[in-house]
C-alpha positions in Angstrom: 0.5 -18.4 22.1 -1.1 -15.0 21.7 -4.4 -13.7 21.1 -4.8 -10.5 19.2 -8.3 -8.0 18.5 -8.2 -5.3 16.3 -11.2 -2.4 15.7 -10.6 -0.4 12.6 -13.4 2.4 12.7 -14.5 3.9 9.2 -17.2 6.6 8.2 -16.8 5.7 4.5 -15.2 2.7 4.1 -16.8 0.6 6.8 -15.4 -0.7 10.4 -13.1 -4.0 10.1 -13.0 -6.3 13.3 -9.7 -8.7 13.1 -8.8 -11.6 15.4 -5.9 -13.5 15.2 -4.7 -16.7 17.3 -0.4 -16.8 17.1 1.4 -19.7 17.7 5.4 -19.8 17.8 8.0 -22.8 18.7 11.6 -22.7 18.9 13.5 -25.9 18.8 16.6 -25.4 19.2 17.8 -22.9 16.2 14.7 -23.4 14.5 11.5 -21.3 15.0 7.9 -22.0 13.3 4.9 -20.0 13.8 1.8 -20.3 12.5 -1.1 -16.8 12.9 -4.7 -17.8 11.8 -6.7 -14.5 11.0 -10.0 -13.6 10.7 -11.2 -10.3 9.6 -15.0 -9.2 9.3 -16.0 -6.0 7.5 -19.3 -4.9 9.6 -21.0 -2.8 7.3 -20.8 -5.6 4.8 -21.0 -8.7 7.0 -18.3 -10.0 4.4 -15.2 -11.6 6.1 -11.9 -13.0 5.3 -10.0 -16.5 6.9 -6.6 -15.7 6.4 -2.8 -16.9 7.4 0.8 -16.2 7.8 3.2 -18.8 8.6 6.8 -19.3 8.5 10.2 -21.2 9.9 13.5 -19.7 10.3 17.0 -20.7 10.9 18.9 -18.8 13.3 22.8 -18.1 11.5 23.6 -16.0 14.4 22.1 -14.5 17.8 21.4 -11.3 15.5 20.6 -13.0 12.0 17.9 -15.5 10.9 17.1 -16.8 7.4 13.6 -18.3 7.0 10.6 -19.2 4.4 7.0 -17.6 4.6 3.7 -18.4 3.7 0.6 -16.2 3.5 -2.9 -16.9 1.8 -6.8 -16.8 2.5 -8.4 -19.6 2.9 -11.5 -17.9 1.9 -10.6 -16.1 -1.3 -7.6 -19.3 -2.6 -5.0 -17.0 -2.9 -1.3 -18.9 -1.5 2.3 -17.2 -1.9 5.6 -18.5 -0.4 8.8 -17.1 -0.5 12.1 -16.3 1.7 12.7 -13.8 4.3 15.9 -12.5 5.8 15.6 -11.2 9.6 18.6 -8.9 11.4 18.4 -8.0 15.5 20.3 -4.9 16.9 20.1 -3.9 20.3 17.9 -1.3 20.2 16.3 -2.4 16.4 15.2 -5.1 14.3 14.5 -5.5 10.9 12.6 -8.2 8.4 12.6 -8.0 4.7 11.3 -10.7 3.1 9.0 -11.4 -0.6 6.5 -13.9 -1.3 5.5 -15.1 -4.8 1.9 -16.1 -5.5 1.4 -20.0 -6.7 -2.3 -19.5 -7.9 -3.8 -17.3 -10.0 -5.5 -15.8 -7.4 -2.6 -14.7 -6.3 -0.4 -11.4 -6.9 2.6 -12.5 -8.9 5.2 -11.1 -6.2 4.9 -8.8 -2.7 8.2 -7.4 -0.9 7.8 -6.2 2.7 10.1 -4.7 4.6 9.0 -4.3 8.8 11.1 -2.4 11.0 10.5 -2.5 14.9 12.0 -1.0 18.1 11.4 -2.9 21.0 10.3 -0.7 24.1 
């Protein structure tokens, strides 16, 4: 489990407070984690209650296939789709794309995160 605060200051747009809880299990080669995400907008007072979650497979100790979900619970928008995850030793790398199932929803988003672990 981790807990996670985030202050974005803005003169123009407004500062953004986020909070999220994390929550990850691996059993076995499977892994499932579920973030819930709450974001207020302090000018506004307006606020979003948001997810991610996902479960992945691992292939290989540097490889891991998986499935994600994102959506707000507040404004119905839901997407799912597959994500591909690689681990160097000194790098990692996701690319994954989610596909909306409302319309609410964008039709598609691609994302790909790299990190180096420090």
């Amino acid at each position: 489990m981790l807990l996670y605060a985030e202050t974005e200051v803005s003169t123009v747009e407004g500062s953004v407070y986020e909070g999220k809880i994390i929550l990850s299990k691996d059993i076995g080669r499977f892994n499932a984690s579920y973030n819930q995400i709450y974001e207020r907008v302090k000018n506004t007072g307006t606020g979003d209650n948001a997810y991610t979650a996902g479960i992945s497979y691992e292939l290989a100790p540097w490889l891991r296939i998986g499935v994600e979900s994102k959506g707000s619970y507040t404004g119905g928008e839901y997407a799912v789709g597959p994500t591909l995850s690689w681990m160097g030793s000194r790098i990692w790398a996701n690319l994954g794309a989610v596909y909306g199932l409302n319309r609410n929803t964008s039709d598609r988003e691609v994302r790909f995160v790299l990190g180096v672990p420090f």
